[in-house]
N, C-alpha and C positions, 0 to 999 in steps of 0.2 A: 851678336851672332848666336851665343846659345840659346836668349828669348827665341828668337825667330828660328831656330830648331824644334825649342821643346812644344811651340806654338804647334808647327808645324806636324808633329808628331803627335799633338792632340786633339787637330780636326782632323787629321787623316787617318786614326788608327783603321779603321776598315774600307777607305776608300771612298767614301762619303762625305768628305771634306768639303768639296764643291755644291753639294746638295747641303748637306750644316750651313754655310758660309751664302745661300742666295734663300734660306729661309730665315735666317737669321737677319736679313739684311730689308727681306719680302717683309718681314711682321712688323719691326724698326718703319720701314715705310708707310705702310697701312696706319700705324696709330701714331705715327708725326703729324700724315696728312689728308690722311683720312680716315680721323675717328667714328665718325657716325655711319660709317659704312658696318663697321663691329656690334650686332646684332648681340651676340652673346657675351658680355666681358669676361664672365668665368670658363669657359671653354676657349679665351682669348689667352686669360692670365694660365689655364692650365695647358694649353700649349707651350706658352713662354718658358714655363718649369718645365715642362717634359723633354724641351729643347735643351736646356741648361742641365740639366740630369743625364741627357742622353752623350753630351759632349765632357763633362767630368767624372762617371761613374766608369764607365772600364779602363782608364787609365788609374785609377784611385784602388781598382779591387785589382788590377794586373798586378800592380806594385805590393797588395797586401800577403798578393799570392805568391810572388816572389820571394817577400820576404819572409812567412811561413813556409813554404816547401823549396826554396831554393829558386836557382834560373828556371823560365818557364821551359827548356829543355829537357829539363831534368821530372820528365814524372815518375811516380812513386809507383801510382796505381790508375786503374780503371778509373777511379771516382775522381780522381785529380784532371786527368786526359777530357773527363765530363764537365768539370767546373770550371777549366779552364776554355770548353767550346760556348757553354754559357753565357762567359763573361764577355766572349766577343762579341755573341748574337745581340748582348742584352742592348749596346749603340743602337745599332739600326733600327729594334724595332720599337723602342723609346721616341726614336726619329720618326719613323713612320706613325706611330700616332701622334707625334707632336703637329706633324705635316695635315693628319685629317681632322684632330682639334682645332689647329687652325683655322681650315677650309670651312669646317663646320661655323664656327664662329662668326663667319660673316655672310651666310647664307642666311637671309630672311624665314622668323618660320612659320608665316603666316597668321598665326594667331594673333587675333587685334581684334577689332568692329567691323563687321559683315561692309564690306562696298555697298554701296548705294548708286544704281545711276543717277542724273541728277536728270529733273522732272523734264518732259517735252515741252515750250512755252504753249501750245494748245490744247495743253490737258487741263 
């Protein structure tokens, strides 16, 4: 019970839980079974981090902020009230480019060798 607590409390810290947990699941699918769709591996693999970063860094700095300035109820000043709305934002938009890294990744980007139609047989 407490795994599936603290689980829970670390894909959900902003409510994005559901959106972490169906790209998480979307990228897993794409390179089980279908590799060669993945166009870019390095905007694959740096999706993949930015996924992994986006779901263990503000739980990691809430807690460091905790424990430097106390319960996050307790602010001190202006600049704590500020680092502490940082730390929330920094999930989402970690997620949010992991989400376009992603996309980007498997979008074709054309550069290759010019098409060719292939010749009329009465030419």
């Amino acid at each position: 019970m407490p795994q599936e607590m603290a689980m829970f409390q670390l894909l959900n810290q902003t409510g994005s839980g559901w959106l972490t947990a169906v790209l998480l699941v979307g990228l897993l699918l794409a390179l089980l079974f279908k590799p060669e769709r993945v166009y870019s591996w390095a905007l694959m693999r740096l999706s993949c981090w930015l996924l992994a970063v986006s779901i263990v860094t503000p739980p990691i700095l809430n807690a460091f902020m905790s424990i430097t300035n106390g319960p996050p109820t307790s602010f001190r000043s202006p600049s704590d009230y500020l680092v502490m709305t940082c730390i929330y934002a920094l999930g989402p938009i970690l997620l949010g480019i992991s989400v376009i890294c992603g996309l980007l990744a498997m979008i074709p980007t054309g550069y290759g060798p010019p098409l060719t139609p292939p010749k009329h047989p009465l030419e």
